[in-house]
C-alpha positions in Angstrom: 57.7 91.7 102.1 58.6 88.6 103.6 57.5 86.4 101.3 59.8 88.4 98.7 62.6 87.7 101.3 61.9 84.1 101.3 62.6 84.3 97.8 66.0 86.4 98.1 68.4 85.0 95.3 72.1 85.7 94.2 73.4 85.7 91.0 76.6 83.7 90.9 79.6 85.4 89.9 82.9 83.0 89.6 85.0 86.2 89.9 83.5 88.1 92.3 83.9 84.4 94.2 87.8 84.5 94.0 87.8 88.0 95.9 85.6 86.7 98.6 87.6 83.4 99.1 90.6 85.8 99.1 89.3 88.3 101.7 88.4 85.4 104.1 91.6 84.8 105.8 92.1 88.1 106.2 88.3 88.3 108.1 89.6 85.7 110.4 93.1 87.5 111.5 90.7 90.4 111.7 89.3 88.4 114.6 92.5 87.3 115.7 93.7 90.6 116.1 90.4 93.0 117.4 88.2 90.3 118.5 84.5 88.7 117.9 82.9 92.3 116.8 84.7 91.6 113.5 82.5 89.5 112.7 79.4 90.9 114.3 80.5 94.0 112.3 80.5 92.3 109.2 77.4 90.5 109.8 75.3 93.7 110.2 77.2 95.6 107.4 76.1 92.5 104.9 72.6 92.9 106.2 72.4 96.0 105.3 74.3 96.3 102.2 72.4 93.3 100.9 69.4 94.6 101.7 69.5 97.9 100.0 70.9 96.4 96.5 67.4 93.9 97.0 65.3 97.2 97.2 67.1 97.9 94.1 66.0 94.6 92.1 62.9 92.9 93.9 60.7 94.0 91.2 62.4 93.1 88.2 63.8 89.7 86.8 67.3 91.2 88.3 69.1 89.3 91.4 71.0 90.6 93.8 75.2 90.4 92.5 77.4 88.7 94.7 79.9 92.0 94.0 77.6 93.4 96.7 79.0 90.7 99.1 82.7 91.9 97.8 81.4 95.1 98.7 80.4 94.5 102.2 83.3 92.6 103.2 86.0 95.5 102.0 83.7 98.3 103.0 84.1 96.2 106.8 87.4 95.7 106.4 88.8 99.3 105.7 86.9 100.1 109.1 88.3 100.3 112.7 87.1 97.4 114.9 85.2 100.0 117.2 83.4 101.6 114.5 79.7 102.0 116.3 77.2 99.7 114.0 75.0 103.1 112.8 78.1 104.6 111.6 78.4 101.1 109.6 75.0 100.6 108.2 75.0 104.6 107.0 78.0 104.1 105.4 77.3 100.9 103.7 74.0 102.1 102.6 75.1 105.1 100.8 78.1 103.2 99.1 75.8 100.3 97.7 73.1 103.5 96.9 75.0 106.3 95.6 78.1 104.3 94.6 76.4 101.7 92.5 72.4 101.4 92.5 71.7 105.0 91.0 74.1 104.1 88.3 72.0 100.8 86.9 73.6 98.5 89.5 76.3 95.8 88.5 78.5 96.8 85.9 77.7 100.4 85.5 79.3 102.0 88.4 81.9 104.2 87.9 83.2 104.1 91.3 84.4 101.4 93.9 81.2 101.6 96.0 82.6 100.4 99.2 85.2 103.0 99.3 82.3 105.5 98.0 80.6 104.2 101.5 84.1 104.9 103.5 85.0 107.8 101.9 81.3 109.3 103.2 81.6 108.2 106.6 85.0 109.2 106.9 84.4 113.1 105.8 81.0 113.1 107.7 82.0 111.3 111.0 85.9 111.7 111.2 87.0 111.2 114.7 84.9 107.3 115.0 87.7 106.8 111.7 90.7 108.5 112.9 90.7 108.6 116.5 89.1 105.8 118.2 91.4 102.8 117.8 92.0 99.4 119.2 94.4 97.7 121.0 95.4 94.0 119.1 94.6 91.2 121.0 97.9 88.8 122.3 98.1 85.5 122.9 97.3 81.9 121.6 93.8 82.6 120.8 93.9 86.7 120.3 90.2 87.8 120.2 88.5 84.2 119.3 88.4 84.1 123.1 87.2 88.0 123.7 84.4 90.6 121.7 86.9 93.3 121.3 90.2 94.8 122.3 91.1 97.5 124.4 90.6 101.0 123.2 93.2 103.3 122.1 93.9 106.8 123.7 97.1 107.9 123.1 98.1 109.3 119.6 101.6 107.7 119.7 100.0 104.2 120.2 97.5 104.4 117.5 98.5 103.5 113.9 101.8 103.4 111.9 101.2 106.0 110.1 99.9 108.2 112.4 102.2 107.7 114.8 104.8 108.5 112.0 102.8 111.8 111.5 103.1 112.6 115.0 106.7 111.6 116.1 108.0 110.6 113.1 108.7 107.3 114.8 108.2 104.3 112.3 107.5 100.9 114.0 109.7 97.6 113.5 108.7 96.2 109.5 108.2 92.7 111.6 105.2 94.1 113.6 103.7 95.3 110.2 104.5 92.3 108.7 102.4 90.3 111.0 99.9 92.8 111.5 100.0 92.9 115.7 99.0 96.7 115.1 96.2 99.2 115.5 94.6 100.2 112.6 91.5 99.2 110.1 90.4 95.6 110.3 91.5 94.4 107.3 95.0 96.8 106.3 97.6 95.4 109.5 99.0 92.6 107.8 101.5 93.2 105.2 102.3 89.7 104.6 98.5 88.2 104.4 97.6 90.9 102.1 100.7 89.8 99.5 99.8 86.1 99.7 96.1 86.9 99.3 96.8 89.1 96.1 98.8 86.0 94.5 96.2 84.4 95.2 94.1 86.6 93.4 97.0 87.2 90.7 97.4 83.1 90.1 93.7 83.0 89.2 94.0 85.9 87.0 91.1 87.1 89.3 93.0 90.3 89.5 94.8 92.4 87.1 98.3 92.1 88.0 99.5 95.1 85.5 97.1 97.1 88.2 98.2 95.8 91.3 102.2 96.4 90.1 101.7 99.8 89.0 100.1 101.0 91.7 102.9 100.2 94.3 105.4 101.2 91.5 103.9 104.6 91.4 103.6 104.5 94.9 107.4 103.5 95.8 108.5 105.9 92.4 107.0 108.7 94.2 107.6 108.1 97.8 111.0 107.5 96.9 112.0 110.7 94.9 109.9 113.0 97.6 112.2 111.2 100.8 115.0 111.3 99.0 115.1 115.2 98.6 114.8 115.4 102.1 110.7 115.9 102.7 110.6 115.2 106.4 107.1 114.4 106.4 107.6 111.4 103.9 108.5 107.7 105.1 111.1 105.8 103.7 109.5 103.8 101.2 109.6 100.5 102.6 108.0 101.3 106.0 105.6 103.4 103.5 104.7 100.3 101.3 104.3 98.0 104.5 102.7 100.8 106.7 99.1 102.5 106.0 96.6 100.3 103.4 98.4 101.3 100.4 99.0 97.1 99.5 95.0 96.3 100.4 94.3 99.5 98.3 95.9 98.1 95.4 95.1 94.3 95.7 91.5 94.6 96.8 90.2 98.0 95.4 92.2 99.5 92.7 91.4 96.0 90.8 87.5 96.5 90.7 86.9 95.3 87.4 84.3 97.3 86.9 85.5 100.7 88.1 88.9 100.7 86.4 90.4 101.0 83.0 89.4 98.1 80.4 92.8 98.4 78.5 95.9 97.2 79.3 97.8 100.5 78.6 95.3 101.9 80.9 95.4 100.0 83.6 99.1 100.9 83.8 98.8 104.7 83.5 95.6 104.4 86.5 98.0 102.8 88.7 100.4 104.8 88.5 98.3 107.6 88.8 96.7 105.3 92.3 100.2 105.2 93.6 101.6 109.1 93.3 99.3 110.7 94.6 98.8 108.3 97.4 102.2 109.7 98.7 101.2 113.2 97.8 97.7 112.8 100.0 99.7 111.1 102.8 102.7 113.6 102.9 100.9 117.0 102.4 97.2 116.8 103.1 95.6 116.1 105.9 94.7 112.7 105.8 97.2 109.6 106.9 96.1 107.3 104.7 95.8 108.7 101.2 95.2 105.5 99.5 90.8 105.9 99.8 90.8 109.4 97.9 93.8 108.3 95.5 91.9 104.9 94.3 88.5 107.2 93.9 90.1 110.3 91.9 91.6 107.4 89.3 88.0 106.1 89.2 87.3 109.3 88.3 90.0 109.6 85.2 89.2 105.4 84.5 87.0 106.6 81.1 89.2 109.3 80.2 92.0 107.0 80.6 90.8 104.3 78.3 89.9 106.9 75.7 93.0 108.3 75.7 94.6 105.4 75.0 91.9 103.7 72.5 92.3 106.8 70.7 96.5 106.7 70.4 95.7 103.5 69.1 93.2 104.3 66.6 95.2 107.5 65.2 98.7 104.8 65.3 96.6 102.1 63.2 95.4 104.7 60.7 99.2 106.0 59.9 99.8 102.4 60.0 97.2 101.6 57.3 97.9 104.7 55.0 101.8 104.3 55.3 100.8 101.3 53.8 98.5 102.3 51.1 101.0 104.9 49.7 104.2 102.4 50.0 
């Protein structure tokens, strides 16, 4: 077995590349904000996550995808800083497993797997995902110069929208902005998030049709609910900048391999992505919203793109015979 470790290769992928150059900068204001376990975090999650898709492959002609390092990285980032490390490897393991591997691996999965592993962690071990949160780290250096922040007690200190829940206090748009909050790792900063998905948009690494539907759905939606006077619905600004609904739609919603291959179908996913967001966040029991939303349109993805390849295929034949008896 460790001889086939010495021999541990990855395929290179130019796209899945992009993301990870993308995600960096947020890693590092990760570890601005919450400190050094950031990166320890990350470091054990990629072990793990690595390792399982290798257990996958070592016997064939297969090598192990450098999605799976995408995959690491956003499974880490959608996690609070203080998430104990065997929470972390469980849920990583069962993403890269169930959410990809028993599917054929690369290319065949149906679902985002790192959200697959959140989403399992989450229902299985709540309170290490929606109650133990921590502090940001001030000054010059923030957490470059510490291993973690503070912890978190009090409900009305934890994050946005969860102090939104509770009080229905929303927090100035500067501090979200910035991303000086508590909350998952990689979902504070409004403002890194945007620059990192033009990034992603300039090198067409990411479908921008996906990306703007989902927060037009999202600020459709949130807007028409607030608007008729739902009390438990943000305004839609503080909504947009609040919560991970603009990492959701960057990072996850644009999985090339879990969403719609049509145009048309991209659209009508993320817009899907982005209603019932605000429907999960205003009436069910979960502040966030965006994790279940992005994994139900995963769900419709096929159906989507039939849908749509079959409008087109019924409009070119009316096309065609129109034609025939002109």
């Amino acid at each position: 077995m460790i001889e086939s470790l010495k021999n541990i290769k990855f395929m290179k992928q130019t796209l899945m590349r992009k993301v990870v150059y993308a995600l960096m900068p947020i890693v590092f204001l990760g570890i601005y904000f919450f400190g050094w376990r950031v990166a320890t975090l990350l470091l054990v999650v990629s072990f793990f996550g690595c390792l399982t898709e290798w257990v996958f492959v070592r016997k064939t002609t297969k090598k192990i995808t450098e999605a799976v390092l995408v995959t690491n990285i956003l499974f880490t980032l959608t996690l609070p800083p203080s998430t104990p490390y065997w929470i972390a490897i469980i849920g990583i393991i069962f993403g890269v497993l169930f959410g990809k591997m028993v599917f054929g691996g690369f290319g065949k999965n149906p679902f985002n797997p790192a959200l697959v592993g959140r989403a399992f962690i989450y229902v299985n071990f709540p309170e290490f995902l929606t109650v133990r949160w921590t502090s940001p780290i001030g000054g010059i250096l923030g957490g470059f110069t510490r291993y973690i922040g503070e912890p978190i007690d009090a409900i009305t200190q934890s994050t946005p929208m969860l102090i939104f829940r509770a009080s229905g206090e929303e927090l100035p748009l500067m501090k979200l902005l910035l991303g000086n909050i508590s909350g998952s790792i990689g979902e504070t900063s409004a403002l890194l998030i945007i620059l990192c998905g033009i990034y992603l948009i300039y090198t067409k690494t990411a479908a921008k049709e996906t990306i703007f539907s989902v927060l037009i759905g999202f600020l459709g939606m949130n807007s028409a609910l607030y608007f008729l006077g739902f009390e438990q619905i943000a305004n839609p600004i503080y909504g947009l900048f609040a919560g991970g609904i603009l990492f959701g739609a960057v990072f996850m919603a644009t999985d090339p391999i879990s969403s719609p291959k049509t145009f048309e179908g991209r659209i009508v996913y993320g817009l899907l992505i982005g209603m019932i967001t605000v429907i999960i966040r205003g009436f069910a029991l979960f502040a966030g919203g965006i994790m279940f939303a992005i994994l139900i349109g995963n769900t419709f993805a096929p159906i989507i793109d039939e849908a749509v390849n079959a409008i087109k295929a019924s409009k070119k034949a009316k096309a065609q015979k129109e034609v025939k008896n002109g």
